[in-house]
VMD Tcl script that draws the C-alpha trace (Angstrom):
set ca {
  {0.00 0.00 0.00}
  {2.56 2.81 0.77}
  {4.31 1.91 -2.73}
  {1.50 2.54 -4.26}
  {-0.17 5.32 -2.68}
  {1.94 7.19 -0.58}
  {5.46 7.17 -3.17}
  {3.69 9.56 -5.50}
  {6.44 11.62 -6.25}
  {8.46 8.15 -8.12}
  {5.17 7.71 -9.83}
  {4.98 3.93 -8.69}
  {1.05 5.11 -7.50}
  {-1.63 5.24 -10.27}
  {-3.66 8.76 -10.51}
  {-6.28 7.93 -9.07}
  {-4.95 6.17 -6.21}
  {-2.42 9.21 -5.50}
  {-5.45 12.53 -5.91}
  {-7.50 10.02 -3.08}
  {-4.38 9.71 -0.30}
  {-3.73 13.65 -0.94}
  {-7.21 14.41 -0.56}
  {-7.84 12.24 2.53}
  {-4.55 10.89 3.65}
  {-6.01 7.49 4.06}
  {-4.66 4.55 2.58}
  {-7.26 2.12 2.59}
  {-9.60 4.78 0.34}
  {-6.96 5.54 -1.73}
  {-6.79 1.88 -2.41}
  {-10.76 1.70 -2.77}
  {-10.62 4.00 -5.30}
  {-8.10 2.89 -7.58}
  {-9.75 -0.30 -7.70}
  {-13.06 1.44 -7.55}
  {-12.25 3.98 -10.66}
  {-9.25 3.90 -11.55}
  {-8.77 0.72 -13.01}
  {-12.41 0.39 -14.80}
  {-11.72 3.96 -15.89}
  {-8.27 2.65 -17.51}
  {-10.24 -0.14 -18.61}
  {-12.76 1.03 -20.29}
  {-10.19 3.55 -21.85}
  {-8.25 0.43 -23.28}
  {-11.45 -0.49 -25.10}
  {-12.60 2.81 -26.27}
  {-8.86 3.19 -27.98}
  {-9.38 -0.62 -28.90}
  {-12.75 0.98 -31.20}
  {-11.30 3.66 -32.48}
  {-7.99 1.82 -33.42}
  {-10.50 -1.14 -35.40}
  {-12.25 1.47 -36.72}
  {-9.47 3.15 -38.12}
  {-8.12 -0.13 -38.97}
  {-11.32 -1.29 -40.93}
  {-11.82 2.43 -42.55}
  {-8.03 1.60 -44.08}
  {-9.12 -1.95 -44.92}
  {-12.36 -0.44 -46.72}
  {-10.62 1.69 -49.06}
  {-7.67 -1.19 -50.01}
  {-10.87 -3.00 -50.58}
  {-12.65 -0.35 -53.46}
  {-8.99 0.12 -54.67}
  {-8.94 -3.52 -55.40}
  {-12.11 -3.70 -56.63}
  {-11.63 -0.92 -59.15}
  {-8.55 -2.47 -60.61}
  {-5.01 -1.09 -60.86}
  {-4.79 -0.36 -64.45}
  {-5.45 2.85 -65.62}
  {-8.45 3.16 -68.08}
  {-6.56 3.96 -71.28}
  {-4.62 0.57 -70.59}
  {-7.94 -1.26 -69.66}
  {-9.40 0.02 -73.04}
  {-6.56 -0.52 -75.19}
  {-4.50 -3.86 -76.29}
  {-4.00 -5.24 -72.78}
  {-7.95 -4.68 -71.80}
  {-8.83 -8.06 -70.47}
  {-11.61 -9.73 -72.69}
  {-13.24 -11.56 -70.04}
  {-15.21 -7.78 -69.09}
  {-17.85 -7.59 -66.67}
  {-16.94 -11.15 -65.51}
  {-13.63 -10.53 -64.69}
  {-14.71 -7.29 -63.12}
  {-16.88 -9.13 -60.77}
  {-14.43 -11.98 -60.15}
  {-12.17 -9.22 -59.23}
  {-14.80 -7.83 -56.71}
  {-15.78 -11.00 -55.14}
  {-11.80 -11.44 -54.72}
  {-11.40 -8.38 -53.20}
  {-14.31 -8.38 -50.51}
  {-12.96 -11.66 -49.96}
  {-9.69 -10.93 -48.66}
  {-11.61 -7.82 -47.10}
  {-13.45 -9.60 -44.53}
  {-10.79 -11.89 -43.55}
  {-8.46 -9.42 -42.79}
  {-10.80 -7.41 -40.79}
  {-11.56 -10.44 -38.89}
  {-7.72 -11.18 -38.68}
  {-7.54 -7.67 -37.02}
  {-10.26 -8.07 -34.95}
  {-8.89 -11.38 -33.30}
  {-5.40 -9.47 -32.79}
  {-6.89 -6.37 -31.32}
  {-9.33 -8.20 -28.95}
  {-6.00 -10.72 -27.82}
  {-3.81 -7.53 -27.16}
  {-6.61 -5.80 -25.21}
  {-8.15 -8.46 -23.55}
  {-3.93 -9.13 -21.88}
  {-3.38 -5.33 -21.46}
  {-6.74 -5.31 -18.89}
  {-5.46 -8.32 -17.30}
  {-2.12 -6.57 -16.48}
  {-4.30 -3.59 -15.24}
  {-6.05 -5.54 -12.53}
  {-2.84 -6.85 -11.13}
  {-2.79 -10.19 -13.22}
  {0.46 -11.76 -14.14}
  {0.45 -12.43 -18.37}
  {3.33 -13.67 -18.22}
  {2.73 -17.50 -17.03}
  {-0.48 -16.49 -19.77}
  {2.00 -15.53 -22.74}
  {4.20 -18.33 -21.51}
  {0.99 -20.78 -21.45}
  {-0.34 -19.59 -24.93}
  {3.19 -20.17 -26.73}
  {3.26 -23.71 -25.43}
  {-0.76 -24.42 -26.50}
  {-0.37 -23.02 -29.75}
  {3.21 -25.07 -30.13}
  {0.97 -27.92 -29.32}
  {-1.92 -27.20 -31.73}
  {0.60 -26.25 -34.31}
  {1.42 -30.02 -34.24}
  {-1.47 -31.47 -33.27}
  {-2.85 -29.88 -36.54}
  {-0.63 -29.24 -39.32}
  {-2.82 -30.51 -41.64}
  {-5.25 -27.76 -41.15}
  {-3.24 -25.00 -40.53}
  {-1.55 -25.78 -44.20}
  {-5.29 -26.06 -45.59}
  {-5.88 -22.40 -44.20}
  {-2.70 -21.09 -45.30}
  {-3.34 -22.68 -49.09}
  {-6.61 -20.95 -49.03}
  {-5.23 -17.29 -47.88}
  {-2.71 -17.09 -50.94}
  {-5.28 -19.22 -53.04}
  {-7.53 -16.52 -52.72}
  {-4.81 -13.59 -52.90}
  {-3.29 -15.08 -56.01}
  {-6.96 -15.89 -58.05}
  {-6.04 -19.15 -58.98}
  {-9.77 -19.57 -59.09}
  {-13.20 -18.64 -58.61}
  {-16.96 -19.95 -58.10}
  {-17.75 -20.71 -61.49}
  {-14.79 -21.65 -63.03}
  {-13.89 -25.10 -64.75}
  {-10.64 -26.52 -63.05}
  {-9.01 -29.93 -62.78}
  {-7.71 -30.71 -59.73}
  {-5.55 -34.33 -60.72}
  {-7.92 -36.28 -61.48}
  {-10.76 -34.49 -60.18}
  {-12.39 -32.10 -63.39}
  {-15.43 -30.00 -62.43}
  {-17.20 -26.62 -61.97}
  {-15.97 -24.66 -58.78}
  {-19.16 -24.29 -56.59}
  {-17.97 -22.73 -53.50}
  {-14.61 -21.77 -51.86}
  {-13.25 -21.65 -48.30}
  {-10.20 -21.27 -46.85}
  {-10.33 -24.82 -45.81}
  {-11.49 -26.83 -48.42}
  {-12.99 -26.05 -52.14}
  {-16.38 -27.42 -53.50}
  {-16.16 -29.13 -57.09}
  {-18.78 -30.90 -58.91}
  {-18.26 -32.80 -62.15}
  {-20.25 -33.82 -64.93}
  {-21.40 -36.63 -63.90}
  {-23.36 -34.49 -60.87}
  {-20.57 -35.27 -58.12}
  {-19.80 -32.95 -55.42}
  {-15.87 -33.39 -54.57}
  {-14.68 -31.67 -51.85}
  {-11.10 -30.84 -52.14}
  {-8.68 -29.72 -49.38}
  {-6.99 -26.59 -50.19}
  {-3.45 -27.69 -48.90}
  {-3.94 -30.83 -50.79}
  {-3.90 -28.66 -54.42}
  {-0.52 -29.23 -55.75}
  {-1.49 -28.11 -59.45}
  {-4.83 -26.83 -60.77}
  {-5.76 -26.33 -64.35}
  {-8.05 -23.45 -65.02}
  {-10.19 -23.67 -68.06}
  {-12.29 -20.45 -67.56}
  {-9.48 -17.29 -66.63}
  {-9.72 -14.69 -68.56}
  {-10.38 -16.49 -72.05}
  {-10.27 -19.85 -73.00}
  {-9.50 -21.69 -76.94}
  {-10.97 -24.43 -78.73}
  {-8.52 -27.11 -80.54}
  {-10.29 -28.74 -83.26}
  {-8.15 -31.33 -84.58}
  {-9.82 -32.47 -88.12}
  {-9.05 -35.76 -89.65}
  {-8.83 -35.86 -93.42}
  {-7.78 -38.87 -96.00}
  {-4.85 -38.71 -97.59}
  {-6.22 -38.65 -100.97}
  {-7.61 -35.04 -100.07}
  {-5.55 -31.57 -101.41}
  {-4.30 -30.10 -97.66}
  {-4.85 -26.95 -99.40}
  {-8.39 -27.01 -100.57}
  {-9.26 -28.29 -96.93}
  {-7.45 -25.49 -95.17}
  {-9.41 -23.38 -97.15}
  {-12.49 -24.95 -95.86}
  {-12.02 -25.09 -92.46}
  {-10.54 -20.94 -92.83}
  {-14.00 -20.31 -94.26}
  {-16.16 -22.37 -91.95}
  {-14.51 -20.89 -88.67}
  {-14.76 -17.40 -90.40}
  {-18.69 -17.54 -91.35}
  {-18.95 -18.98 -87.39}
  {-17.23 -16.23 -86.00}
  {-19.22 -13.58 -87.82}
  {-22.45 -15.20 -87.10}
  {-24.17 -12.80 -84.38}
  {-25.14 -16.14 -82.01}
  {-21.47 -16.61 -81.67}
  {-19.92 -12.78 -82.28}
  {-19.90 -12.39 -78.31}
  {-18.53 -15.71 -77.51}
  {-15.53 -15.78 -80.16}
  {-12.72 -12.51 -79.52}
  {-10.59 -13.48 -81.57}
  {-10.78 -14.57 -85.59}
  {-10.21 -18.37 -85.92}
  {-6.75 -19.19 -87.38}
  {-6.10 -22.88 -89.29}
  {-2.83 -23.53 -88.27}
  {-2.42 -26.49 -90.83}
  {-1.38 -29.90 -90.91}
  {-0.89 -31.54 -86.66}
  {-0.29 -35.07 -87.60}
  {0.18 -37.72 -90.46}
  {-1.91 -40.42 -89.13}
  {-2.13 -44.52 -90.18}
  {-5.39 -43.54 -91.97}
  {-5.77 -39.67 -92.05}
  {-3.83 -36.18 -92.18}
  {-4.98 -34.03 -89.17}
  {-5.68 -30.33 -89.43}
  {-5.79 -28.22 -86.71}
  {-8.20 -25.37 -86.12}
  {-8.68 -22.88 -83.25}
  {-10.65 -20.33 -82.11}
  {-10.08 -18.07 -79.23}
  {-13.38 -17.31 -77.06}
  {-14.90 -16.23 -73.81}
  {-14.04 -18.15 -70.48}
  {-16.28 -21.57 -71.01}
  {-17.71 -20.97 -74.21}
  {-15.22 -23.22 -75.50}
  {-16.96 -26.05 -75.70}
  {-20.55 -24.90 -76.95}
  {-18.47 -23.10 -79.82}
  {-16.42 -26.80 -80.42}
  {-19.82 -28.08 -81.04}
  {-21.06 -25.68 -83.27}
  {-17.76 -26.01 -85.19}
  {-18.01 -29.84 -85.53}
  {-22.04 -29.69 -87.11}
  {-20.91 -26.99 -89.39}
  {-17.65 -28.61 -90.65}
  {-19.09 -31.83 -91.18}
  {-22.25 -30.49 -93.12}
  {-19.54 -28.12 -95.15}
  {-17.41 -31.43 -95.83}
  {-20.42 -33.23 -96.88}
  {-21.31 -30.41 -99.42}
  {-18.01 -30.19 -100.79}
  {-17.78 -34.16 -101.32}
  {-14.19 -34.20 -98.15}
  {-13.79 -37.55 -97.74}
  {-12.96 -38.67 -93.94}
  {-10.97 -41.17 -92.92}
  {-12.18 -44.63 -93.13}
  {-9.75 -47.52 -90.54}
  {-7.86 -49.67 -93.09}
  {-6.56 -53.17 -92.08}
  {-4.29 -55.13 -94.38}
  {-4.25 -58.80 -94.22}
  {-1.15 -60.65 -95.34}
  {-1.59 -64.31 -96.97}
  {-1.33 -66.65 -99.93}
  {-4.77 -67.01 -101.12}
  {-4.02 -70.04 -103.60}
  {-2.76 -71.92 -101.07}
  {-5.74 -73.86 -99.64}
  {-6.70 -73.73 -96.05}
  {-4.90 -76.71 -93.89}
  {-7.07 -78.95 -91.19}
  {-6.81 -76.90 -87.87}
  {-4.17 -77.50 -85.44}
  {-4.23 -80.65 -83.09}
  {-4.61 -79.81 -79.46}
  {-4.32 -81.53 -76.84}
  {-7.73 -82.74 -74.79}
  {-8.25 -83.96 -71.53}
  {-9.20 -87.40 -71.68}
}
mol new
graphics top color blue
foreach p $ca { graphics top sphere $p radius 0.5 }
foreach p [lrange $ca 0 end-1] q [lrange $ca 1 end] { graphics top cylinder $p $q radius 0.2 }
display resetview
């Protein structure tokens, strides 16, 4: 008590505790009264400045957010040859990324102000943190053990979602899990094929992922021709096919790009390959592959292209008459 109260001049006495022993000279008020208003009132001023500080905190957070969300190209780059073709959905993928890593780092804030706070009011009232700080070190060594497994699934999911690898929506293969992305945690991630199967994937289990739907996507057509076909007169074909496709109005908002025939892929058994592609939006790849396939085989059966038939050459003497079938051997 007389450290506390009566050595004000060293300071080792709070405020409140010092104004109450020079008012009344009485140590067991002064004592009262520090624990009566002194420490609530430094208290409660811990958690007021524990507000203002999240506040500020989330008001900073906010604004990364809508910085994020707006992009960080300027417009004359977003409109000119590096404006990114996927448009209004990567605009939104870019929003729902950015709110994403919004909340959790408010909430990461939150935990760490609340921990710092919550210790700091504990020291107030006279409580030793140390054996705390000690005992919290040791837990969380423990836990950190105890559960790698799940602090690595957390961590994928934080620079998952930091780096875009992917969204809700997109078409990914995960090994040899291929499916739509359905929903996305920092624990695990929801696919579901197309067969109808929901496969849920842990995040720190992802060593590779193949993203079909990021920004734009291409369809590889590889046509089969016989080899008694002109290469030439078929490249021309397939040019004018993809061409009339792409400047069809059904298709002019899923194709960006004009197809290109990049010639002959492969010299088959049976059949010369030709390869066609056509740059499009993120997962119209496939409906435009379809489209593609109806058209060229209804242009090939106009223009009399013959496709390759399997061919099978048997070797043999045929004027040598057949012999009786082998002898084998039979159980008697």
């Amino acid at each position: 008590m007389p450290k506390t109260c009566k050595d004000i001049n060293n300071g080792d006495g709070s405020w409140t505790c010092a104004a109450v022993y020079n008012w009344t000279h009485n140590d067991w008020l002064a004592h009262a009264a520090d624990w009566a208003i002194g420490k609530p009132f430094s208290i409660l001023c811990l958690i007021v400045g524990a507000l203002v500080v999240r506040w500020v905190l989330n008001r900073v957070i906010d604004r990364l957010v809508a910085r994020a969300s707006d992009g960080i190209l300027p417009s004359k780059l977003a409109r000119g040859p590096f404006a990114d073709p996927g448009g209004e959905t990567s605009a939104h993928r870019r929003v729902q990324r950015a709110v994403t890593m919004g909340s959790l780092l408010k909430s990461v804030t939150g935990g760490v102000i609340f921990v710092v706070v919550f210790m700091m009011a504990l020291a107030e009232v006279g409580v030793n943190i140390a054996p705390l700080i000690a005992g919290a070190g040791i837990v969380g060594v423990a836990l950190g053990f105890g559960a790698q497994s799940l602090v690595k699934d957390f961590l994928s999911g934080i620079f998952m979602i930091f780096e875009d690898q992917y969204g809700v929506g997109d078409s990914v293969t995960f090994g040899d899990v291929s499916g739509t992305i359905e929903a996305v945690s920092l624990r695990v991630t929801r696919v579901r094929d197309v067969d109808g199967t929901v496969w849920y994937v842990r995040n720190g289990e992802i060593l590779k992922v193949g993203n079909q739907s990021q920004n734009w996507s291409r369809t590889v057509l590889d046509i089969a021709v016989s080899y008694k076909e002109d290469v030439t007169r078929v490249r021309r074909i397939l040019k004018d096919v993809a061409h009339q496709l792409w400047e069809d109005e059904r298709y002019r908002e899923k194709i960006i790009e004009e197809p290109e025939v990049w010639g002959v892929q492969s010299l088959g058994p049976d059949s010369v390959v030709v390869r066609v592609t056509l740059k499009t939006m993120p997962q119209q790849q496939w409906v435009v592959a379809r489209e593609m396939r109806e058209r060229v085989k209804a242009r090939f059966d106009e223009e009399g292209v013959i496709t390759p038939l399997p061919q099978r050459i048997l070797y043999g003497d045929p004027g040598k008459p057949a012999g009786p079938p082998p002898e084998t051997d039979q159980p008697e």
